[in-house]
N, C-alpha and C positions, 0 to 999 in steps of 0.2 A: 481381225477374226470375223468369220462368216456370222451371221444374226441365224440364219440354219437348223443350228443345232439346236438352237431354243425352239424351234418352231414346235416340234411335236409336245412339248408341253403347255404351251404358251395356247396352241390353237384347240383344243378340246377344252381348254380351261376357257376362255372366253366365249367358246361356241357354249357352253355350262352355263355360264352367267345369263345369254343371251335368249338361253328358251329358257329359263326361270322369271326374266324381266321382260322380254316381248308374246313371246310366245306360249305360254303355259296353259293358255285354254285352247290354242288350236292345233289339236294332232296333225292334221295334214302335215302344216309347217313346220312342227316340230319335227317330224318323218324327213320330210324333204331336208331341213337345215343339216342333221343329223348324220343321214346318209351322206350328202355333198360334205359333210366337214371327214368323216370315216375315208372318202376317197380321195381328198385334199391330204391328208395324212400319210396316203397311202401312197400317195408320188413324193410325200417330202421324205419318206421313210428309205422307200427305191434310192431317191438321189443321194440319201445320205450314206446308205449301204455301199454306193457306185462310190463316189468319193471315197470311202475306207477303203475299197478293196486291192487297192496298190498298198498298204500299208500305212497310208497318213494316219497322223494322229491328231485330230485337229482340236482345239480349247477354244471354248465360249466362256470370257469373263463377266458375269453381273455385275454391273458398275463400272465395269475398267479396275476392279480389285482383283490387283494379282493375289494368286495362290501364292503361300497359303492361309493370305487372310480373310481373302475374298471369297467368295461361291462360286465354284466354276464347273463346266461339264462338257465333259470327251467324247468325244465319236471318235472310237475306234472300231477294229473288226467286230468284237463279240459284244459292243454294245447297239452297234449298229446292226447287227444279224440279229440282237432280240429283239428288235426295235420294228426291224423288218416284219418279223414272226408275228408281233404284235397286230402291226396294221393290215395285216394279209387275214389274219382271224376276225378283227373286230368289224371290217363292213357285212361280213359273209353271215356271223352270228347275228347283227342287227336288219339284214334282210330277212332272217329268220324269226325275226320280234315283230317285225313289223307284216309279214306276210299270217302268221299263228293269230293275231290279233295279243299276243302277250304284252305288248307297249302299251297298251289300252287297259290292262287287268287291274291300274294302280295309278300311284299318281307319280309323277317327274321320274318317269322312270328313264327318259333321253337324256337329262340333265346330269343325274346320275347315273350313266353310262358315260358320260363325258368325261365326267370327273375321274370316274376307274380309269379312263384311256391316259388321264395327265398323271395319276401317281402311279402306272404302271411302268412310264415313259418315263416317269421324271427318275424312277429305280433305276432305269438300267441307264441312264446318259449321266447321273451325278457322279462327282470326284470327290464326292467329301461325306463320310460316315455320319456325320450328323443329319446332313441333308437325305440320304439313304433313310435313315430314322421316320424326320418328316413325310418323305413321298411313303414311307409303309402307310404313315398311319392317314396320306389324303387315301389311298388306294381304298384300305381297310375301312375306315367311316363309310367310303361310297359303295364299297361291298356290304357293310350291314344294311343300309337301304331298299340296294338290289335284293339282299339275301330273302326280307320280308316282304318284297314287291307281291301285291294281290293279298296280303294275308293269310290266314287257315291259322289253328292253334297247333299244328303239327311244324309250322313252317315257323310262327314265332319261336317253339321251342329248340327248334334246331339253329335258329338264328342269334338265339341266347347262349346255348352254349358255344357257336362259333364267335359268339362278341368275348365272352368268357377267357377261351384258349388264346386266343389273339392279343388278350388285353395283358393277358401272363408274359408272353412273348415280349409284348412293347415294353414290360417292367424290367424284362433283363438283357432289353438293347440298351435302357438308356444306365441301367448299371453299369453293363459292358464299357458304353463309352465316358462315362465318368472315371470308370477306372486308367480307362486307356490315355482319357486328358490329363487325368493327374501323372501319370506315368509319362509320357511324351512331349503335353503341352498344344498337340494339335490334333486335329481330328481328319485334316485332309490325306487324301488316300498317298498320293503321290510323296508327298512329307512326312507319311507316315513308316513310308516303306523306308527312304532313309536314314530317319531316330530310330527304328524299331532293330535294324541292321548293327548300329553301332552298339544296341544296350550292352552292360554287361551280364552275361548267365547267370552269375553268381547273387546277382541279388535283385532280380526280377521277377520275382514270383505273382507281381501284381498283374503284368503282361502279361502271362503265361494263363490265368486264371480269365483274363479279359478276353485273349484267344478262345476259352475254350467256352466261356458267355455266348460270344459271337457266333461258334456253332452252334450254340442250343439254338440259340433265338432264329437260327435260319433252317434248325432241322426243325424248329414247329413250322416255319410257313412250309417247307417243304413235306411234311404230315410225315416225318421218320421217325418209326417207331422207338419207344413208348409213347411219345406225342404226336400221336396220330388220332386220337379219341375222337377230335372236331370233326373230321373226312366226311365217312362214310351219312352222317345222316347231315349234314351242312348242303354238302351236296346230291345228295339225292332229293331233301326237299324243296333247295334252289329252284325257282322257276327253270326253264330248259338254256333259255339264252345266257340267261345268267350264269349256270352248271358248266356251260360249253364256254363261255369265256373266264371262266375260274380257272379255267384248263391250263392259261398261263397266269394264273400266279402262283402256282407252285412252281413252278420254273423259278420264279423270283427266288425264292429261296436255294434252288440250285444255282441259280446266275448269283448268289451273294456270297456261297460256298467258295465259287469257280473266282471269281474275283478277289474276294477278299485275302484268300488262301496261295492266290499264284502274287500278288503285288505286294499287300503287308507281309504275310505270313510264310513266306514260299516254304519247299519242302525243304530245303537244304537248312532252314534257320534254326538253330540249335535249341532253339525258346522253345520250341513247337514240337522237335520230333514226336512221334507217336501218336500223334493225333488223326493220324489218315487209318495206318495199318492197324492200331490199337484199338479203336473206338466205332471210327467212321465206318469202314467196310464192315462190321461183324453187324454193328445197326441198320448200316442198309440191306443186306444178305437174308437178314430177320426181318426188315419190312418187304422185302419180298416176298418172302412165302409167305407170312401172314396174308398180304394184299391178296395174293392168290388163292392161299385157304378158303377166302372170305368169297371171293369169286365161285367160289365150286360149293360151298355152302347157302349162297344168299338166294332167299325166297322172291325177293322184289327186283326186278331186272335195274330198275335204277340203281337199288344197294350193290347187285353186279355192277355195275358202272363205277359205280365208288371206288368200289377193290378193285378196281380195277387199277384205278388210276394209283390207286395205294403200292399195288405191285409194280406200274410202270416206274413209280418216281424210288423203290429200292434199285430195281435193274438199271433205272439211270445214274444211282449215287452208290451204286456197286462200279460202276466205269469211273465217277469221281475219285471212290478210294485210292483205286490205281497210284493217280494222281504221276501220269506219265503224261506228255504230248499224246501219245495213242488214245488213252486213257479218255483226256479232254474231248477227243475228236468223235470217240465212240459218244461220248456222254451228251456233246452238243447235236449231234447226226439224232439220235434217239430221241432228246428232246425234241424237237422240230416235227420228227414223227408223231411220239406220244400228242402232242399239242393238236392234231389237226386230227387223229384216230378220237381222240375224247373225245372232242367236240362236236366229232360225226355222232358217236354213241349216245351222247346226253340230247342230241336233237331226233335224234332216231326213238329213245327210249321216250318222249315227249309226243312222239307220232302215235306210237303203238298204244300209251295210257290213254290216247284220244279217241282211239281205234276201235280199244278192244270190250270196249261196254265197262260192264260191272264189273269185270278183273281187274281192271285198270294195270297197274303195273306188277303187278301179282302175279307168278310161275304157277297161273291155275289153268284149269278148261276154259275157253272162253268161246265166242261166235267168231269164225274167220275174220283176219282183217281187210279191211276196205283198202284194197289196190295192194293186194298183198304181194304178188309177186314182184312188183319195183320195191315196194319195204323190205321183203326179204332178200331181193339181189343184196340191195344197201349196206342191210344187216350182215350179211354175208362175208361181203368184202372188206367193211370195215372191223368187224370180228378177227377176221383174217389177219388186218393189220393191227390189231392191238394186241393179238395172243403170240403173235411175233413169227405164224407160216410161212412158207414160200407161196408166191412168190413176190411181195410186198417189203414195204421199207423195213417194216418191222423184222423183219427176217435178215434184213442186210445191218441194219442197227445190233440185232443181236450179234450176228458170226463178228462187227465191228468191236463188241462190249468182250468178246470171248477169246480174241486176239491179242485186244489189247490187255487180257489178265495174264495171259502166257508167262511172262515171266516174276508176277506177283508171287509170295510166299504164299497167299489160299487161293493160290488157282484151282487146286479143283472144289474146293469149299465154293466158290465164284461157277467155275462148271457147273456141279452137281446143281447146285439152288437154282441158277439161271431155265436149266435140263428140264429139270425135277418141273421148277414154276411153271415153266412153258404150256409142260403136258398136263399141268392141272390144269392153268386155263381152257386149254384149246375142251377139255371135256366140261367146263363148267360154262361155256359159253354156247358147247354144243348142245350140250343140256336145254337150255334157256331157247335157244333155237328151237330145237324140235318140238319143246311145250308149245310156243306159240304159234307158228307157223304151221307143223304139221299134225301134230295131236288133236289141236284145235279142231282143226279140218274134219281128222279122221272121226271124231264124237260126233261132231254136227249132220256128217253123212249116216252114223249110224239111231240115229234116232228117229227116221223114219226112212221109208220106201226109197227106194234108189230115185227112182223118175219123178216122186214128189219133192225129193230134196232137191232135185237138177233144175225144178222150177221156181221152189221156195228160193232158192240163188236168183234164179234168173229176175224174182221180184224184186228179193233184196237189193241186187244190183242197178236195177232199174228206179228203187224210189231212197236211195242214197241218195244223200245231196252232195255234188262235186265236189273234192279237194281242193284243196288251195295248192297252186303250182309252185311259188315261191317259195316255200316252205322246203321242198326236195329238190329246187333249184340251191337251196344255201347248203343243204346236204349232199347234193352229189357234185357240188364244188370242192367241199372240203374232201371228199373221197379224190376228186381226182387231182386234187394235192397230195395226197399217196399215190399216185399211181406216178406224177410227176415226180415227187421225191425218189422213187423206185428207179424210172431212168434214167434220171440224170445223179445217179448216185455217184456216179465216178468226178464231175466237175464240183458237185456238192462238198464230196470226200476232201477234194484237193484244196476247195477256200478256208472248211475246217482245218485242216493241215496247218495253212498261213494263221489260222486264226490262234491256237494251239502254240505254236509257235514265238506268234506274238506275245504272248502271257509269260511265257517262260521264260521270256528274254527282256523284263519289263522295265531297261532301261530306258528306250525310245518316250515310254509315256512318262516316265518319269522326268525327263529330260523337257516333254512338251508341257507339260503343264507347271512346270515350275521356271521354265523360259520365260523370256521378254515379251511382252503384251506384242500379236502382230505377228506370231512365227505358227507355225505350224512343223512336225517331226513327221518324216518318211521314214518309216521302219525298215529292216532286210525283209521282203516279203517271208523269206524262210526261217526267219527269225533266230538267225546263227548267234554263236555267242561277240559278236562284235558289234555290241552298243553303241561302243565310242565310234563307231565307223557312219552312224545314224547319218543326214544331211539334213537339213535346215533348210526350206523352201519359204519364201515369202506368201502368205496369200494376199491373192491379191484385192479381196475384198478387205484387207484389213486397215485399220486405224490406229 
């Protein structure tokens, strides 16, 4: 077995320890270690993605303890494309901490950004429900840290009740998996799909009840309504870096739906019917337009951000519902998007409260912003891509989520909401634009004389103090991660496909992880229904 797959956990966790114990009084170093460990990640992440993308399945045993007694953890396609997603966000956001001066506003807040990188990592690489549990709650501790980094009493209280709702969540994972042990006897995913296959209907209500745990506890980290209360003020008082990389983990709770529901649970399993069409899509459909309501209502451009993200992660567990391979394909394409349009907004909205004086983030009058016309390109494009326009990923994400409902029982319940959302966004964001940007403007020129205002600029601009570059360097990176995600939508489309695919057909993993120590499973890239046709390849790093 490669040692690999551990790395992305193993190396943010020890680079953690290492500026807690060497380095904790000097930022340089902490900056420098940080960065250098974020882009060490980010080629182990690449290579791990490059290895899945023929279909391997590969297993990292802790100990040399075969599954399923051991702890083990899989790279495959869709843990390795979060994994990706992951490292592709976290250097980009902590150039962003580190150029704002926000790493500075608090204490260990590098150490604890490490720590978020390993329970984020360690969620989507585990093979075992219990372990899933753990990395929530490394992730979740290190997030309440981040959450109240710099302090304010506005930030402690939104940090309370995010410790609050989370702490609900963790009470009925570990219900869920009690149930599910007493009922199966294992917790590992791959073992689990197999005892769970064989139950009998007739007298397992204890599984069926633990199924349906599983989903609560993953529509909270996912904010799906009615569990959605934490959102909107968690992150919007999150410092910015912290906001923008909170961005994937609600994904986590979508990547825990998408797993847990295609390998234990699939749709076909009779224990489970009804829980997609019955529950799932009417919940997400409704946190969409909520998300969006909230967007065309909200006073604070941050609380727009929120709902935002509130409305993205309905539209993307409205394509879960589906719960077809199209279905998958939409729902992981969107996510990828959503992940990288947030992250622009919460560092953008972090600009503009620095910008705009005493409005701070507030949909008031305020004094123009300093270097307004690159904030407001920014704003623009990345607006563009989270209300879901042409000609942006978001636009190709949607027609992909609207496709793939075509043949669902509330397709146009899925149309209309999707429709309907769209067009609130795009006017509640437009909204929030023109207050700042050009109303701003228009006040400030009419408060006195034409040619005294065109001077009073000409000073202001003169005894501003320069920008920090870095700061719209880590934001118009993430932008043109949509603009890349946009072109290369069709080769994108097509690895989702494989990926999709692979889930559906989840004998191959099934097969690799409960295999002999030393093998590795090449899946049908197309992930057809012949499992048994899988091949067995040695690696050759193995032992």
């Amino acid at each position: 077995m490669t040692h690999w797959i551990i790395a992305p956990v193993v190396l943010p966790a020890m680079l953690a320890a290492i500026l807690v114990l060497v380095a904790r009084f000097h930022i340089s170093l902490q900056r420098t270690l940080s960065v250098a460990g974020t882009v060490v990640l980010l080629g182990i992440a690449a290579g791990l993605f490059w290895q899945a993308s023929d279909g391997t399945i590969s297993v990292y045993q802790l100990g040399h303890w075969q599954a399923p007694f051991g702890i083990v953890l899989v790279a495959d396609r869709l843990s390795t494309l979060m994994v990706l997603v992951t490292a592709v966000l976290a250097p980009l956001v902590l150039l962003y901490a580190i150029g704002s001066g926000w790493d500075t506003r608090g204490r260990h807040f590098h150490p604890l950004y490490q720590f978020q990188l390993m329970g984020i990592m360690g969620a989507f690489l585990t093979g075992d429900v219990f372990n899933l549990f753990v990395f929530f709650e490394v992730l979740l501790i290190a997030s309440y840290g981040l959450m109240v980094h710099a302090g304010g009493a506005e930030r402690l209280r939104a940090g309370t009740q995010y410790v609050l709702y989370n702490l609900l969540g963790s009470t009925l994972f570990l219900f869920a998996l009690g149930t599910i042990y007493a009922q199966t006897g294992t917790l590992n995913m791959a073992d689990l799909a197999e005892r769970v296959a064989t139950l009998d209907l007739a007298d397992n209500a204890g599984i069926r009840v633990a199924a349906v745990l599983l989903l609560l506890v993953f529509a909270v980290k996912a904010a799906i309504l009615p569990l959605h209360f934490w959102l909107p003020a968690s992150y919007a008082e999150a410092p910015a870096p912290v906001a923008a990389l909170f961005a994937i983990m609600t994904k986590v709770g979508a990547y825990g739906i998408i797993r847990i529901y295609t390998l234990v649970f699939p749709p076909d399993l009779a224990l489970t019917q009804g829980l997609f069409d019955t529950w799932l899509m009417p919940a997400a459909l409704l946190t969409l337009a909520l998300g969006m309501i909230g967007v065309l209502g909200a006073r604070r451009i941050d609380k727009l951000v929120a709902f935002s993200v509130i409305g993205s992660m309905g539209m993307l567990l409205s394509a879960v519902g589906v719960f077809t391979p199209d279905g998958i394909v939409a729902a992981l394409y969107y996510a990828i998007h959503s992940t990288f349009a947030t992250a622009a907004l919460f560092l953008l909205v972090d600009v503009l409260r620095d910008r705009r004086g005493k409005a701070g983030a507030w949909l008031n009058d305020a004094v123009p912003v300093a270097g307004g016309p690159l904030v407001a390109g920014m704003f623009f494009v990345a607006a563009i891509g989270m209300t879901g326009l042409p000609p942006l990923s978001g636009f190709v994400g949607k027609l992909l989520i609207l496709d793939a409902a075509r043949d669902s029982a509330l397709v146009w319940w899925v149309w209309g909401t999707v429709l309907i959302g769209s067009l609130i966004a795009v006017v509640g964001f437009s909204r929030a634009g023109s207050q700042i940007f050009w109303r701003s403007h228009q006040v400030a020129l009419v408060q006195a004389d034409t040619a005294e205002c065109e001077d009073e600029e000409a000073n202001i601009a003169d005894l501003s103090p320069p920008q920090p570059a870095l700061p719209m360097v880590a934001i118009g990176s993430l932008i043109a991660l949509l603009v890349a995600l946009t072109i290369f939508a069709g080769p994108v489309t097509r690895n989702l496909s494989a990926t999709a695919a692979q889930l559906f057909a989840p004998g191959p993993y099934i097969s690799a992880v409960l295999s002999m120590p030393g093998k590795v499973i090449k899946s049908d890239s197309y992930g057809d229904d012949h499992a048994d046709d899988a091949t067995e390849q040695t690696d050759e790093g193995g032992h």
